[in-house]
VOGU-3710 file (C-alpha; in Angstrom, 3 decimals, decimal comma):
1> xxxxxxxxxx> 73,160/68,616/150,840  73,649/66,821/147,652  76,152/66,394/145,449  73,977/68,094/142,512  73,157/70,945/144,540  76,511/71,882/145,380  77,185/71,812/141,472  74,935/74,069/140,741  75,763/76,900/143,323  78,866/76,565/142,050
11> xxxxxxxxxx> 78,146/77,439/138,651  76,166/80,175/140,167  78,913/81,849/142,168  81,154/81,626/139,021  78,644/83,032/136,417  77,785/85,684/138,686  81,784/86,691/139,642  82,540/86,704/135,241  79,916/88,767/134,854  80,464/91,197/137,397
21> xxxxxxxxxx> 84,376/91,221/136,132  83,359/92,235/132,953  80,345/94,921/133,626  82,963/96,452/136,210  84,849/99,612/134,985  87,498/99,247/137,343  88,342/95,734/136,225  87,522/96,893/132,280  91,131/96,216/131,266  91,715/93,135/131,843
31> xxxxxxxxxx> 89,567/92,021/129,286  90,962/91,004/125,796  89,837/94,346/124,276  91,792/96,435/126,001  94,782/94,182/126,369  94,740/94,545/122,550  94,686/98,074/122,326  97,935/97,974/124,632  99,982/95,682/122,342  98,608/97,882/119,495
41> xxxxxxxxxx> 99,929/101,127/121,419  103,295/99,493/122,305  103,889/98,191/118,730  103,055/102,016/117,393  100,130/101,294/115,555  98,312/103,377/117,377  98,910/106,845/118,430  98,766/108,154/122,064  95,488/110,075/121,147  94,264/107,053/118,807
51> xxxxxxxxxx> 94,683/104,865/122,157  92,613/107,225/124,444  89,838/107,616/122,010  89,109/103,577/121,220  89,794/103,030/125,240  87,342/105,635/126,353  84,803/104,066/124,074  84,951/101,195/125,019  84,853/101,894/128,666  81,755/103,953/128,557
61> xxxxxxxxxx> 79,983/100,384/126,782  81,517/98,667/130,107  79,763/101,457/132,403  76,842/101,301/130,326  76,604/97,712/131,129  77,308/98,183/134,883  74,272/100,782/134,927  71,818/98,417/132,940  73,241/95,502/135,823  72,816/97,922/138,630
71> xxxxxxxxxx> 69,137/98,861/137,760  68,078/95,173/137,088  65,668/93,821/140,020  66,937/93,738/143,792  66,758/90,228/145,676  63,740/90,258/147,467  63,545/86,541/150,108  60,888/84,622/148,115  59,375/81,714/149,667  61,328/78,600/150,207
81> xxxxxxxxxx> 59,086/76,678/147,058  58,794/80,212/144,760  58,562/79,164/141,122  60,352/80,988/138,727  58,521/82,290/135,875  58,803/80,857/132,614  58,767/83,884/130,936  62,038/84,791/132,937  63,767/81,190/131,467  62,919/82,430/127,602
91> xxxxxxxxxx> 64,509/85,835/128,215  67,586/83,791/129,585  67,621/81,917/126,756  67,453/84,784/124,114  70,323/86,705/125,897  72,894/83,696/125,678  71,986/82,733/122,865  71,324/78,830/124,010  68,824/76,613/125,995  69,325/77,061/129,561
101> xxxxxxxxxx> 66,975/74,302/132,021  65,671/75,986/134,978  66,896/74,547/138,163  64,766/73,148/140,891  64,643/74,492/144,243  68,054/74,303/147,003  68,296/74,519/150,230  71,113/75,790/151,552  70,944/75,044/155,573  67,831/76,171/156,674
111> xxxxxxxxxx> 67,381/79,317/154,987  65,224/81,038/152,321  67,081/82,071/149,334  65,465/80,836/145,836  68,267/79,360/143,424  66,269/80,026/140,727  66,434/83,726/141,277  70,028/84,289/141,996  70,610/82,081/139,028  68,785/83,969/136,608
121> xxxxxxxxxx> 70,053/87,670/137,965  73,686/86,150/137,142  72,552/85,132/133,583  71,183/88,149/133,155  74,682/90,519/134,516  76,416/87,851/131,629  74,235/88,703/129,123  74,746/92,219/129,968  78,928/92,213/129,248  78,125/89,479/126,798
131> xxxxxxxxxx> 76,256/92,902/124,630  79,375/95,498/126,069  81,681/93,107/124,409  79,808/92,700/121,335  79,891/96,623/121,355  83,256/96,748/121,962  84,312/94,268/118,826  82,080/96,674/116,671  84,245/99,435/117,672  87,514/97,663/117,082
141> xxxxxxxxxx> 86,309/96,700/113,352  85,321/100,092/113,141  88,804/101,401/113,926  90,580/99,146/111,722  88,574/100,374/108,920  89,546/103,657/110,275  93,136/102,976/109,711  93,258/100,880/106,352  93,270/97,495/107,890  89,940/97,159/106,511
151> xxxxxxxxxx> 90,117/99,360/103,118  89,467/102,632/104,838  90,516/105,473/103,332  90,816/108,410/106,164  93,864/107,149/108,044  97,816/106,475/107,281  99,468/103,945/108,691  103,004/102,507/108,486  103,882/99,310/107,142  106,587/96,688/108,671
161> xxxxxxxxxx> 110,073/98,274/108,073  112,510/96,583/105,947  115,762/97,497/105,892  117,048/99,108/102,423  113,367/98,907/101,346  112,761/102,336/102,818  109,953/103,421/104,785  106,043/102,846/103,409  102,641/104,582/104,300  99,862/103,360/103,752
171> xxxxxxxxxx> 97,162/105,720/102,470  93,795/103,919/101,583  94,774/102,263/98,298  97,856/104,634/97,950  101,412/103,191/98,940  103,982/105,882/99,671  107,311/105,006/100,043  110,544/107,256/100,665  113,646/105,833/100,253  117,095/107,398/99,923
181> xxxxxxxxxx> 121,182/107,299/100,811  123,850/110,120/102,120  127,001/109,617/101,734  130,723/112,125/102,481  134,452/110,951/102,227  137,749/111,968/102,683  139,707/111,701/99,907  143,530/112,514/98,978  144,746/112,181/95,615  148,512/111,775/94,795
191> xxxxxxxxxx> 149,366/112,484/91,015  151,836/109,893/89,804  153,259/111,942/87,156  152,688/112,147/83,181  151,964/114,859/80,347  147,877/115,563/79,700  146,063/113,243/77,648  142,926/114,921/75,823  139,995/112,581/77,410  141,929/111,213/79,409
201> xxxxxxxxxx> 140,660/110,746/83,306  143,144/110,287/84,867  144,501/113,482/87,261  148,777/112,233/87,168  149,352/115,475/85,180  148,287/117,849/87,644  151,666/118,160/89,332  149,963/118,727/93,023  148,060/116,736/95,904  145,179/117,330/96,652
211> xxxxxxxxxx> 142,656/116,886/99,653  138,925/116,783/99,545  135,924/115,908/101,612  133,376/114,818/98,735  130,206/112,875/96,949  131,602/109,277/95,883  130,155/108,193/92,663  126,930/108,704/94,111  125,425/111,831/95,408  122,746/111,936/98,245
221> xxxxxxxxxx> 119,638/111,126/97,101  115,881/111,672/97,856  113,505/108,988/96,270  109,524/109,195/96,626  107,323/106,253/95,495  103,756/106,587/95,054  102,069/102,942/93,775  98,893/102,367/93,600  96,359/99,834/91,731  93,364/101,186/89,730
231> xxxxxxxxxx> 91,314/99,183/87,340  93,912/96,228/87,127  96,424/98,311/86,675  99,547/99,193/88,673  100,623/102,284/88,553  103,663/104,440/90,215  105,085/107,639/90,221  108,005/108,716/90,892  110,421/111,797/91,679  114,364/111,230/92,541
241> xxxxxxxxxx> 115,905/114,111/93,855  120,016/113,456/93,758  121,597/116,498/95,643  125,506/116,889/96,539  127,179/118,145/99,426  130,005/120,205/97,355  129,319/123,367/95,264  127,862/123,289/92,180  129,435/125,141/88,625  127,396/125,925/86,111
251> xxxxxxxxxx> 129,052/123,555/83,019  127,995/121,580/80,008  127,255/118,542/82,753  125,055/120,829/84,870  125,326/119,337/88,708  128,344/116,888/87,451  129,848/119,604/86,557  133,502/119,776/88,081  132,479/122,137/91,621  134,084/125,016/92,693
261> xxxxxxxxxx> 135,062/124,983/96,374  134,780/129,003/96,789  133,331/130,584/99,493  129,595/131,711/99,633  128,896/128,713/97,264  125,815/126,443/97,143  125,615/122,649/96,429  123,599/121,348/93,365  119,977/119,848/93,503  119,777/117,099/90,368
271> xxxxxxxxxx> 116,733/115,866/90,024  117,742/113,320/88,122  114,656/110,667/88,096  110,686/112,071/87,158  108,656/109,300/85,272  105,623/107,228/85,874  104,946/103,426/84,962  101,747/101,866/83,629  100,775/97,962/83,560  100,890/94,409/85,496
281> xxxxxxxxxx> 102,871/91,419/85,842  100,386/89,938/83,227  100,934/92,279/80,582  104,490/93,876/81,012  104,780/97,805/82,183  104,863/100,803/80,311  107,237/103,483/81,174  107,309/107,805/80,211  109,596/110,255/82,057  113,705/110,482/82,957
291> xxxxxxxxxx> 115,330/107,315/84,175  118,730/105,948/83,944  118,966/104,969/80,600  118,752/101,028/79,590  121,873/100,700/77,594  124,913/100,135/80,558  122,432/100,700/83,042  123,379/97,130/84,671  127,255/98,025/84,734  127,068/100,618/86,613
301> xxxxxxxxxx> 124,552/99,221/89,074  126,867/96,220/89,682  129,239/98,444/89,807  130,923/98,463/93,477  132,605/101,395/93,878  129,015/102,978/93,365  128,784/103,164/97,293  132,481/104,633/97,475  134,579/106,778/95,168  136,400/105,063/92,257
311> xxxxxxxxxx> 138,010/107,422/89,895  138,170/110,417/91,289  137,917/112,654/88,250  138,401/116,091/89,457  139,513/115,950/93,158  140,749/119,323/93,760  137,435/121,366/92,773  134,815/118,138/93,142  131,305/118,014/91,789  128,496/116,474/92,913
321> xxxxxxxxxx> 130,037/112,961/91,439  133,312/111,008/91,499  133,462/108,816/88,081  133,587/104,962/89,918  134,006/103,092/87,259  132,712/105,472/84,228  135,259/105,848/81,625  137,478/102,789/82,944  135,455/100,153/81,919  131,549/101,238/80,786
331> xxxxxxxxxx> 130,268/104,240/79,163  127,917/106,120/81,532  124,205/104,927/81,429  122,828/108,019/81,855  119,265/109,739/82,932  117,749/109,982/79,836  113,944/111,381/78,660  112,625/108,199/77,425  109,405/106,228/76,860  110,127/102,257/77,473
341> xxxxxxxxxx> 108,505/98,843/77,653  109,256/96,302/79,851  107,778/92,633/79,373  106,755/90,403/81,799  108,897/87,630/83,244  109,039/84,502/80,961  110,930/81,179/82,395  113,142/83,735/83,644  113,637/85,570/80,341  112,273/89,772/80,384
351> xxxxxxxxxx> 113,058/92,144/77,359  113,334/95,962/77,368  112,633/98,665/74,408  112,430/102,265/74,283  112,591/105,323/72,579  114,880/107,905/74,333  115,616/111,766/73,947  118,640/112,047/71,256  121,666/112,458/72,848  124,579/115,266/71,112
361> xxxxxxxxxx> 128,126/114,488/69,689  130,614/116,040/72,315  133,830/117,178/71,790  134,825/115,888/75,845  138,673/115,453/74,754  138,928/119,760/73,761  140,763/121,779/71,220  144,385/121,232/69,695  147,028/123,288/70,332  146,015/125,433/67,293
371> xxxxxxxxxx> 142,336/125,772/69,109  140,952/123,362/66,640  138,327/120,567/68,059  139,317/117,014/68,255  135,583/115,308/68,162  132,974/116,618/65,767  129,860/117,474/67,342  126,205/117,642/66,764  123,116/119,427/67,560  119,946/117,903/65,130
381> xxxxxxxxxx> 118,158/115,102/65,461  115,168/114,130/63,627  114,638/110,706/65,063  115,265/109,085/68,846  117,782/106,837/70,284  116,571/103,582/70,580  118,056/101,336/73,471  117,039/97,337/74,360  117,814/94,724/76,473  116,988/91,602/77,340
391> xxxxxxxxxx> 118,080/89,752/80,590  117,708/85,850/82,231  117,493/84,800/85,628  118,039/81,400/86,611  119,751/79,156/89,498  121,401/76,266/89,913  121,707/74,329/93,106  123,698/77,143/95,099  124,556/79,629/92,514  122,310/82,664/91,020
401> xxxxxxxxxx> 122,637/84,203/88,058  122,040/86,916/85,994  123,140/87,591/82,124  122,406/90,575/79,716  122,997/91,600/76,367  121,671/94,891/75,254  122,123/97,464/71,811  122,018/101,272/71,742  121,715/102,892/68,096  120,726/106,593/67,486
411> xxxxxxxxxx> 121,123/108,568/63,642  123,867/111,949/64,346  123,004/114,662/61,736  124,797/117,850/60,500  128,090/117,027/62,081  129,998/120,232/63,034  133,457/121,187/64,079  135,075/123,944/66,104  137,940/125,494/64,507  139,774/128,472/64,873
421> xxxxxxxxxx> 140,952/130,864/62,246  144,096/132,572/62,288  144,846/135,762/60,384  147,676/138,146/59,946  147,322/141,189/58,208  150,707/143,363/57,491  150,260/146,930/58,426  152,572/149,815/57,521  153,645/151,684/60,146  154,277/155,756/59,833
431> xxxxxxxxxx> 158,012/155,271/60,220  157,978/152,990/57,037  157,725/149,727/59,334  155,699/147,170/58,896  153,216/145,863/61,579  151,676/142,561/62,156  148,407/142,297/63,284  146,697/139,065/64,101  143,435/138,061/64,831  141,792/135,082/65,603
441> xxxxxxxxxx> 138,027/133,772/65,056  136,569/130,660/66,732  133,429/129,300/64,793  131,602/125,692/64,090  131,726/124,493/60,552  130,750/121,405/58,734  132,688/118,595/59,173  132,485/118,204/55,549  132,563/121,602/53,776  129,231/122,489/52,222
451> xxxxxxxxxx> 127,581/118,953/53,042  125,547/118,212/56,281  127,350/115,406/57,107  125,892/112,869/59,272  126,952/109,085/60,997  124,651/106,339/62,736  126,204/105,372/66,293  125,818/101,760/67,610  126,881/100,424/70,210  126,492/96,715/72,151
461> xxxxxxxxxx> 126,983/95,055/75,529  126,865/91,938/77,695  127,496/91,277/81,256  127,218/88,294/83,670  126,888/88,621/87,926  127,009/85,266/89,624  126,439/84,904/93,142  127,637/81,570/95,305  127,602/81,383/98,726  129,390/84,367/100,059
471> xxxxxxxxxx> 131,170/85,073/96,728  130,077/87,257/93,862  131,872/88,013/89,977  130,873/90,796/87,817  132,267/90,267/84,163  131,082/93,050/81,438  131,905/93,892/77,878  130,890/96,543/75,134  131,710/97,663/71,902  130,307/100,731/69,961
481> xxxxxxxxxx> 131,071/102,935/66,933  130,343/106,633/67,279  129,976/105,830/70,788  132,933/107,455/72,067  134,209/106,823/75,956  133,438/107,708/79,430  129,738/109,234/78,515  127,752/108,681/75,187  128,627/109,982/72,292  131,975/112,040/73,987
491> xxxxxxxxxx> 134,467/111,883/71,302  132,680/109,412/69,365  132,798/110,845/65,801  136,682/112,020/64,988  137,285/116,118/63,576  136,807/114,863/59,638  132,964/113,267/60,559  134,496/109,560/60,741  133,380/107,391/63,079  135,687/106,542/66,444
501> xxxxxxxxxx> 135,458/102,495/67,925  135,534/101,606/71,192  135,184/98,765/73,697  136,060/98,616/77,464  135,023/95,582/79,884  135,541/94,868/83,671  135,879/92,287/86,276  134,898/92,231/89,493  135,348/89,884/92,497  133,444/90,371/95,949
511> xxxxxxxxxx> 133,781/88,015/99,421  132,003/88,636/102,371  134,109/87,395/105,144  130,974/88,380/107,553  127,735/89,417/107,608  129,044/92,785/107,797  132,481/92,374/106,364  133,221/92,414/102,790  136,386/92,857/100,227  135,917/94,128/96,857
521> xxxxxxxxxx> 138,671/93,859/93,878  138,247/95,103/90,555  140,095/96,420/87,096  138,257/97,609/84,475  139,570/99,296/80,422  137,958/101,596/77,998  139,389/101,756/74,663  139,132/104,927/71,944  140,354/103,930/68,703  141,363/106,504/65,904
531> xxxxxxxxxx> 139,089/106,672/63,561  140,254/106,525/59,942  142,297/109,157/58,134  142,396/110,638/61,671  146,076/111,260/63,414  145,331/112,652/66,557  148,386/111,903/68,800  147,258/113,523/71,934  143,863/112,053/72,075  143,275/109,270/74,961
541> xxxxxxxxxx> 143,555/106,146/73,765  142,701/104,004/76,819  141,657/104,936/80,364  142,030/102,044/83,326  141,983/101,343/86,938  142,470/99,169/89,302  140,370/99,259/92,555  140,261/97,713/95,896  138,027/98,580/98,600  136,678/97,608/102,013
551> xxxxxxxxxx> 133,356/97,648/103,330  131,550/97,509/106,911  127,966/97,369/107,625  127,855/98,619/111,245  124,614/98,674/111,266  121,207/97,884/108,704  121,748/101,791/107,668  125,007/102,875/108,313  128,124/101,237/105,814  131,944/102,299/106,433
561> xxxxxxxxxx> 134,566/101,871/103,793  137,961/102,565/102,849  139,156/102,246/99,354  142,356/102,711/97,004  142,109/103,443/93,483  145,370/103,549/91,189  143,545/105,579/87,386  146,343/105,982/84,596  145,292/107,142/81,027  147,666/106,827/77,809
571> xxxxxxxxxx> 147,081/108,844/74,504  147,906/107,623/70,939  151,505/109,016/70,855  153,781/108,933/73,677  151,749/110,799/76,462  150,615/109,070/79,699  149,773/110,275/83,327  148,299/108,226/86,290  147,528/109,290/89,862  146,431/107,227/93,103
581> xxxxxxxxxx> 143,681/107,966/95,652  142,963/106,727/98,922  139,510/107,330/100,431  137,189/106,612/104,047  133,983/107,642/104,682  130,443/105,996/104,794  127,303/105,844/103,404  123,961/105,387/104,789  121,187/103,434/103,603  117,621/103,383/104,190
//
C-alpha cells in the first residue's frame, strides 16, 4: 500500500473520531461551550439555575446532531471500483464550507470497502457538530444579551468588586451601587478640671468620668447610587441614610443631638444626603437636593479622626456623632438644601457655585447668669447662602497635590435676642408686712430696639493635602465674620447685633509604616473673638486639641484603631476646662 493511501485513511479515521466526539452527548462537555459555562458558573456569573438552563440547551443541539448522524445512510459493501456521486462531493462542499477533492479508490488488503464512501459519511457527521456548534454560539450570544453583556435589559448582573468602591449591579443601562461604613468604640473620658466656658467643647468641667460605647465622628451609614446615561447625559441619584447606634433626643440638632442612654430608647435614622446630579465631563454637572455643604467640606473630609472619635463632645449621654475635629480647627460643613454647579476639569483647575438653604443665627454658647442670651439669633431670610470653591490638582515627580480656597457669604435679617425680664412687685401683707413677689418673663426682642436689625456673614478658607510616598500633610485655614465657631453661624453675631470674628486652622501629619499600618498626629484651633462694644467674659474664646491615633487595616473592610485626644477650651476672662479621652474600636468599610 502506498504512502498516499495510508494518508488519506488517516485523515479519515480522524475526521470521523472529531465528529463523533462532538455529535456525542456523553462526550458534550468537553467541548469549549460547555467548558465556558463552567468557568462562568465558578466565577458567579452565572447562577446554579442560569447554568442548567444554557447547559441543557445546548445539549439537546448535541443530541439533535447525534439523531440527524444516526439516521444518515448505513454502509452498504459497494463494489471494489464504485464511483461516488458528484452530487454527494457538492453537498460536502456546502456543509464545510470549502472545496473538498474526491479521493480515488483504496484498497485496503484485499477487501471491498469504498474510501470514497466512508470519507464522505465522516464529512458529513462533521458537518453535522460543525451546525450543533454554530447553534450552540447562537445561544451563548443570546445569553449574554440576556444578562447585559450585550445591552440587554432583563437581567442584573454584578460588576468586578473593588474594595471601598462598594458593590455595583448592573441593570440594563442602570448602574446601582450600595456603598456604606459601621463603625462602635469604647471610649472613656477623664475631665482634667476647669470652670464652664459658654461654647466651649471641651467636657474638663464636668467633675466625673465617664464610659461609653459610641458613634465616632461618623455614624453608620447607608449610601445608594443609581447612575445612568440618557441622551448624553449622566445622571445619578442618590439617597444617604446616616443612622447611629446610641439613642436619639429630640434637640435643636435633631439626630446630633446629645443622646440619652435611658432604657426603652431608640437610635436616630439621619438621612442626611437626597439629591440628584445632571451633566458630563464636557459640560460640568448640575446638582439639586441635600449634600454636605461646599464651604469646609474638604476639612472635614481630610479630616482623620473622621474614621475614629476626636473630640468627644458629650461622652456621658452620646449622640449619634462625636465632634472629630469640628469646633477645634474648622467650622462644620454641614448637609445643606442646595442647588450647585460643578465645572469640568481644566489643566487640573475645577470651580464650584451654589445657592444653598439659609442657615439661622444660633445662640450655641446659652444664657447669662441673669437668663439673658449671649449670641443674637435669627429666623428670616429673603435671599440664599451662596458658597464656592475652586480646587487644583497637579503632581510633581513623586508628590500629589491638592489646594483649595473657597468663600461662604449669606445676608442675616431681623436679628433677635433672648432676654429675660425680672419683676418685683411689693405686696402688703394683712399683718401690715410687706411681701415681695417676683416674676420672671423670657421673650425674643430686637437686637436693636424698634429696628430690624440685620448683618451679612462671610467667611473664607484654604487648605493644602500633599501626598509623598508613604507620607501625607493636611494644612487648613479660615477666617469669617458672623460666622461664629464649631457650626455656622453658632455665636456668630454678639447680644447687641455686632458681628463676632473668627479663624481656626489645623495640621495634620500621616505615615504609613505598612500597608496596613498607619500613625496619625494632629492639633488643630478655633478662635471666637468679641465682637465690639461686647464684654462677655464667660464666652469661649478658643477651643483646641491635640490628637494622636493609630490605625490597622486587617483586612480590605475591616480597620482597627486606638486613639487619644487631649480638648481644652478657655473663655475671655479667667475660665478654662480641658478633659482627655482614650478610645478603640473599628470601623468597617465597603
Amino acid at each position: 500500500m502506498s504512502a498516499g493511501k495510508l494518508a488519506r485513511i488517516g485523515a479519515v479515521v480522524v475526521m470521523a473520531s472529531g465528529g463523533a466526539s462532538l455529535a456525542c452527548p456523553e462526550e458534550a462537555r468537553a467541548d469549549d461551550y460547555s467548558e465556558l459555562l463552567d468557568i462562568l458558573k465558578a466565577k458567579g456569573s452565572l447562577t446554579q439555575g442560569e447554568y442548567k438552563g444554557l447547559l441543557a440547551h445546548h445539549m439537546q443541539h448535541v443530541r439533535e446532531a447525534a439523531s440527524t448522524s444516526s439516521r444518515a445512510t448505513q454502509y452498504v459493501p459497494a463494489q471494489r471500483h464504485m464511483a461516488v456521486p458528484t452530487s454527494t462531493h457538492e453537498q460536502v462542499r456546502t456543509a464545510m464550507g470549502h472545496p473538498i477533492q474526491p479521493p480515488g479508490q483504496i484498497g485496503i488488503g484485499g477487501g471491498g470497502m469504498d474510501p470514497d464512501y466512508v470519507l464522505a459519511q465522516a464529512q458529513q457527521a462533521a458537518a453535522s457538530a460543525q451546525a450543533s456548534a454554530a447553534s450552540a454560539e447562537s445561544t451563548w450570544l443570546a445569553a449574554q444579551h440576556s444578562m447585559g453583556l450585550g445591552g440587554g435589559l432583563s437581567f442584573v448582573r454584578m460588576e468586578k468588586y473593588v474594595p471601598g468602591k462598594g458593590l455595583t449591579f448592573k441593570a440594563g443601562p442602570v448602574d446601582i451601587n450600595l456603598s456604606g461604613f459601621i463603625n462602635g468604640f469604647y471610649t472613656y473620658n477623664s475631665p482634667a478640671g476647669g470652670m464652664p466656658v459658654a461654647g466651649g467643647v471641651s467636657t474638663g468641667a464636668s467633675g466625673f468620668d465617664s464610659s461609653a460605647l459610641r458613634n465616632g465622628l461618623l455614624p453608620a451609614g447607608l449610601i445608594l447610587k443609581l447612575s445612568t446615561t440618557q441622551n448624553g447625559i449622566d445622571l445619578a441619584a442618590v439617597m444617604g441614610m446616616y443612622p447611629g447606634i446610641d439613642n436619639a433626643k429630640n434637640g435643636a440638632m435633631n439626630a446630633n443631638t446629645g443622646g440619652s442612654p435611658v432604657g426603652l430608647g431608640t437610635a436616630g435614622i439621619d438621612f442626611r444626603q437626597v439629591y440628584v446630579t445632571a451633566g458630563n465631563k464636557k459640560w460640568g454637572t448640575f446638582k439639586i437636593g441635600r449634600d454636605l455643604g461646599i464651604f469646609g467640606g474638604d476639612a472635614i473630609l481630610d479630616d482623620a479622626t473622621l474614621l475614629s472619635v476626636g473630640s468627644t463632645g458629650s461622652n456621658s449621654a452620646p449622640g449619634n456623632t462625636s465632634l472629630g475635629r469640628i469646633g477645634v480647627g474648622y467650622v462644620y460643613a454641614d448637609w445643606i438644601p442646595q442647588i450647585s454647579y460643578q465645572s469640568p476639569t481644566i489643566k487640573g483647575f475645577q470651580g464650584t457655585i451654589g445657592i444653598l438653604q439659609p442657615l439661622d443665627e444660633f445662640d450655641f454658647s446659652g444664657d447669662d447668669a441673669n437668663g439673658n442670651a449671649y449670641s443674637a439669633g435669627s429666623t428670616q431670610h429673603s435671599s440664599p447662602m451662596i458658597q464656592g470653591k475652586v480646587t487644583y490638582d497637579f503632581k510633581i515627580g513623586g508628590l500629589s497635590a491638592r489646594i483649595w480656597a473657597s468663600f461662604l457669604t449669606q445676608h442675616q435679617q431681623n436679628l433677635t435676642v433672648s432676654k429675660t425680664t425680672t419683676v418685683s412687685t411689693q405686696l402688703l401683707e394683712e399683718n401690715g408686712g410687706i411681701y415681695n413677689m417676683t416674676t420672671s418673663s423670657t421673650a425674643d426682642v430686637a437686637v436693636i430696639p424698634g429696628q430690624k436689625h440685620g448683618v451679612t456673614a462671610e467667611a473664607g478658607e484654604i487648605g493644602t493635602k500633599l501626598t509623598y510616598g508613604p507620607a501625607q500633610f493636611v494644612g487648613y485655614y479660615y477666617r469669617g465674620s458672623g460666622l461664629g465657631t464649631t457650626g455656622l453661624f453658632f455665636d456668630g453675631v454678639a447680644s447687641n447685633g455686632r458681628k463676632r470674628a473668627s479663624e481656626g486652622y489645623y495640621v495634620q501629619m500621616m505615615y504609613n509604616f505598612t500597608k496596613k499600618f498607619k500613625l496619625v498626629g494632629s492639633y488643630g484651633v478655633s478662635n471666637l473673638y468679641l465682637a465690639p462694644g461686647e464684654s462677655n467674659p464667660d464666652l469661649v474664646r478658643r477651643n483646641e486639641s491635640e490628637v494622636g491615633a493609630a490605625y490597622y487595616k486587617m483586612t480590605d473592610w475591616l480597620n482597627l484603631v486606638a486613639e487619644y485626644a487631649h480638648t481644652s477650651s478657655a473663655a475671655h476672662g479667667p475660665y478654662k476646662e480641658s478633659d482627655n479621652s482614650a478610645s478603640g474600636g473599628m470601623i468597617l468599610l465597603f
